[in-house]
N, C-alpha and C positions, 0 to 999 in steps of 0.2 A: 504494500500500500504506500500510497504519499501524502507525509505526513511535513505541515508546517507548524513551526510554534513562534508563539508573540511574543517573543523576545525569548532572553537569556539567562532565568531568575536561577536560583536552588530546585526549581523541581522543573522548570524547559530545558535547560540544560540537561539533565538527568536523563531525563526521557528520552530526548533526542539522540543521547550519546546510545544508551543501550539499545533504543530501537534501531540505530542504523549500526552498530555492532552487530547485531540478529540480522541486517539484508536490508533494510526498511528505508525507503528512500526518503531522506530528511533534509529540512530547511530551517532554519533559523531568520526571523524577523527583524531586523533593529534598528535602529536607530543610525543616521547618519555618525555621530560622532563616537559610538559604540561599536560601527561594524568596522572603523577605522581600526581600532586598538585590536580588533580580533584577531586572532595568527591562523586562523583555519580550523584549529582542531580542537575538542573539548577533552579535558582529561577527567579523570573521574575518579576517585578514593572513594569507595563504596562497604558496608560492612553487610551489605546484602548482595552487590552485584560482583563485589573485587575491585581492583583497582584496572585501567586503562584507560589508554587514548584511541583516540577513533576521528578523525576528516569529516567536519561536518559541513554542508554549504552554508551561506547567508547571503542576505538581501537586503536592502533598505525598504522594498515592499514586494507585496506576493506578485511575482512573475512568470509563474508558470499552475499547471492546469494540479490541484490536491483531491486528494481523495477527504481527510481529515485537518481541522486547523484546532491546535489542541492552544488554549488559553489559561493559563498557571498565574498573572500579574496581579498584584497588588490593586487590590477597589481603587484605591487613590490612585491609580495609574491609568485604569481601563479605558475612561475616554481618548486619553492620547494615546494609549498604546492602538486602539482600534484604526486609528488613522493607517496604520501599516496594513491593514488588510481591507480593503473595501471590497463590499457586498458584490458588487459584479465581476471581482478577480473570484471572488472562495465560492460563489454561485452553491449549487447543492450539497458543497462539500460537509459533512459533518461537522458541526463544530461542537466539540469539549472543551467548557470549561471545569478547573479544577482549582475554586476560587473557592475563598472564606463566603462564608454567609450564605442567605437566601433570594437576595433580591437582585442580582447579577441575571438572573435567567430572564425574567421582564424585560429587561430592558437587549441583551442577545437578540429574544427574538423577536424584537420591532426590527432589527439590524438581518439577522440571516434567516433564512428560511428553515433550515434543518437546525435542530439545537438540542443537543442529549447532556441532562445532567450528568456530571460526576462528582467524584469526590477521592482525594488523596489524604492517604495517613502516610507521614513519613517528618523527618526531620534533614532535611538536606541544604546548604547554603552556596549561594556562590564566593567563589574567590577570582578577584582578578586575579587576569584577562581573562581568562574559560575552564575555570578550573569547576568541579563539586566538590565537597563532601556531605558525606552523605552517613550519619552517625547513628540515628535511631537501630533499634533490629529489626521494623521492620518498615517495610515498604508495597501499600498494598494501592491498589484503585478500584472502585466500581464505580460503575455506571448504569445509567437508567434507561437499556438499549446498547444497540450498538457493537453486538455479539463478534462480529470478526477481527473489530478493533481489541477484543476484548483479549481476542485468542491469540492476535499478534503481541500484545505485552505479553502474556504467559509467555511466549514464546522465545522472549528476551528476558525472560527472567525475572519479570514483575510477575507478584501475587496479583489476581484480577477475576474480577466476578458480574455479575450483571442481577439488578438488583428490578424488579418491575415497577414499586414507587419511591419515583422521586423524589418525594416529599418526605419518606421517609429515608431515605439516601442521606440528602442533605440535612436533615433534623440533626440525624445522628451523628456525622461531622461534629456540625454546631454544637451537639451537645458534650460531646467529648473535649474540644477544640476550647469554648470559651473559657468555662472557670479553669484553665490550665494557662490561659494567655491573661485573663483579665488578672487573675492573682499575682503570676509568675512578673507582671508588669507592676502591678500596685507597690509590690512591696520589693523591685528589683533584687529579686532570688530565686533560685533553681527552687525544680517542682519541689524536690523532696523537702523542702524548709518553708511551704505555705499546704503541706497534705494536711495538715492535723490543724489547719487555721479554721476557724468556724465559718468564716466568710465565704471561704473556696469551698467547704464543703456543702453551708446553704446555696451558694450559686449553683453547684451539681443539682441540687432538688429544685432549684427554679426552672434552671434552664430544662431539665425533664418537662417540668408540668406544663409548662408554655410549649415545648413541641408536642405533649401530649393533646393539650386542647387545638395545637394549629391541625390536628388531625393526624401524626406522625406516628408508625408505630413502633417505637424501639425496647429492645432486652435490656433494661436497666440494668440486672446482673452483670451480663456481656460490656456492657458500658463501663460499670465499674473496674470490673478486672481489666478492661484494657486501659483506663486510667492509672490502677494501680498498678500496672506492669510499664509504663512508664516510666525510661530511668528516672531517678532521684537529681541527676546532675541536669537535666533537661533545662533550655532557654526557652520559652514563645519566641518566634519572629516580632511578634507585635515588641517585648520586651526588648528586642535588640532594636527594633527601630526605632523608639523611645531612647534608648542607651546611645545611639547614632546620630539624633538629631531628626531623624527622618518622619515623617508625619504617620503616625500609625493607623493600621484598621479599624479604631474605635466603633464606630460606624457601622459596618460592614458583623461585627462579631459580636457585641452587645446590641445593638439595634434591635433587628429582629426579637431579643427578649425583650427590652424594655418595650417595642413599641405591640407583642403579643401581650402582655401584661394591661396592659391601657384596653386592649380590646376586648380580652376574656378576662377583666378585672380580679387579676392574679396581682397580688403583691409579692413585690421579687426585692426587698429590700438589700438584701448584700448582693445580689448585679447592681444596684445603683450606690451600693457604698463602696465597691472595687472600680467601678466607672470612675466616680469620683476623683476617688485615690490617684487615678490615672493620670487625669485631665489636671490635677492638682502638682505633679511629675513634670506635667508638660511647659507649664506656665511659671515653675519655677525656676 
C-alpha cells in the first residue's frame, strides 16, 4: 500500500520507518524548512520494533496518487499541518488519524471524504533531524475499519486490531490517556509519583463516567491494569510540552470531559482541579 504521513512527530516517524522496513511505500509531509534539515532516512531505537535505519521519501506537499494519509500531529498543529495535504491531492484515500481527543474526526470529515478513527498506545519521541525512540513496551493501534491497513502494520510488526465503535475506540484512549497526562503535567512528575494522588485517581472515575454517558463502552478492569502497567518512570507529551515551552493539548484531552460533564451534568471536580494546576504551570 501507499502510505503518507503529516509530518514527522514521535509516532509519523515511527510508522513510516517500520512500514517501509516491511515493503510499504512511504512519504513523509513537511514543512519547507523541516524537509530542508532532513538527510533522507529515519533511524529508529525501538524496545518493540529494534533498532534501524531505513530511506524514507518527503515532500513539502502530497504529490503523488496514496492509498492511506495517516495523521499523528498535535490538535495545536492540525490546521497548518492540513495545508500539506489538500483534499483533491488524498481524494478517496483513507485517512487515519491517531490524535489525542475526540473532536479531530468533525472536523476531518468536512475536509476528506473517507475518515477511519484510530487510536495509538505507545510512548515514542522524536529527536533531531529523524531520529525515534521509542520507550514504552508496548506499541499497539486500532482502528474503526480499515482491515488491510490493519494487517499491513501487523505485518511490520505493530500490534493492531480493528475495533467496530469508534466511539468506543476513542473513549478508551481518552480515558487511559488523560489523568496520566493531566496529573503527570500538574505536578511535573513521572507516572509512578502522582499513582497514589487522589486527584489522578478521581480523574480515572470521571473520565470513565463521562465516556460512559457519551455512550462508550469500555473494560474498566482492562483500563486499569493497562494504567497500572504503565512504567513508573513515564513522561505525558503534554508534560514535556509544558517543560519545552510548547503550547500543550489542554484542549484536545480535558475538553471533551469537562465539556461531557456540563452536558450529562456529571461533576468531574479533580479534571478541573489538575486542568487548573496546568494552566497555572503555564502562566507562571
Amino acid at each position: 500500500m501507499r502510505h503518507a504521513f503529516l509530518g514527522m512527530g514521535g509516532i509519523d516517524g515511527l510508522l513510516a520507518a517500520a512500514l517501509a522496513r516491511a515493503g510499504a511505500s512511504c512519504v513523509v509531509l513537511l514543512r519547507p524548512e523541516t524537509l530542508a534539515d532532513y538527510p533522507g532516512r529515519i533511524t529508529v531505537k525501538s524496545t518493540v520494533l529494534g533498532d534501524f535505519a531505513i530511506d524514507v521519501a518527503a515532500t513539502a506537499t502530497l504529490d503523488r496518487e496514496i492509498d492511506v494519509l495517516w495523521i499523528a500531529t498535535k490538535a495545536t498543529q492540525l490546521q497548518q499541518a492540513l495545508l500539506l495535504a489538500p483534499p483533491e491531492r488524498v481524494g478517496n484515500a483513507t485517512v487515519i488519524p491517531l490524535m489525542n481527543g475526540v473532536d479531530h474526526l468533525a472536523l476531518l470529515r468536512d475536509r476528506y471524504p473517507v475518515v477511519v478513527a484510530g487510536a495509538i498506545r505507545v510512548e515514542s519521541e522524536r529527536l533531531p533531524p529523524a531520529q525515534n525512540r521509542q520507550s514504552s513496551p508496548f506499541l499497539r493501534v486500532e482502528l474503526a475499519g480499515a482491515e488491510p491497513v490493519a494487517a499491513e502494520l501487523r505485518r511490520a510488526g505493530i500490534e493492531s486490531r480493528v475495533r467496530a465503535d469508534e466511539r468506543s475506540l476513542l473513549w478508551d484512549k481518552l480515558a487511559f490517556l488523560a489523568p496520566i497526562a493531566l496529573a503527570t503535567t500538574a505536578f511535573d512528575a513521572p507516572l509512578g509519583a502522582v499513582r497514589n494522588d487522589e486527584r489522578y485517581n478521581g480523574c480515572r472515575k470521571e473520565a470513565l463516567a463521562i465516556a460512559t454517558a457519551e455512550g462508550a463502552h469500555i473494560d474498566m478492569d482492562a483500563l486499569f491494569a493497562l494504567q497500572q502497567a504503565a512504567p513508573s518512570e513515564m513522561r505525558s507529551s503534554m508534560q514535556k510540552d509544558v517543560a519545552a515551552g510548547r503550547e500543550p493539548e489542554l484542549d484536545a484531552i480535558a475538553g471533551p470531559i469537562v465539556r461531557g460533564s456540563h452536558r450529562h451534568t456529571i461533576p468531574v471536580p479533580n479534571t478541573n482541579e489538575l486542568v487548573r494546576l496546568v494552566k497555572t504551570r503555564l502562566t507562571a
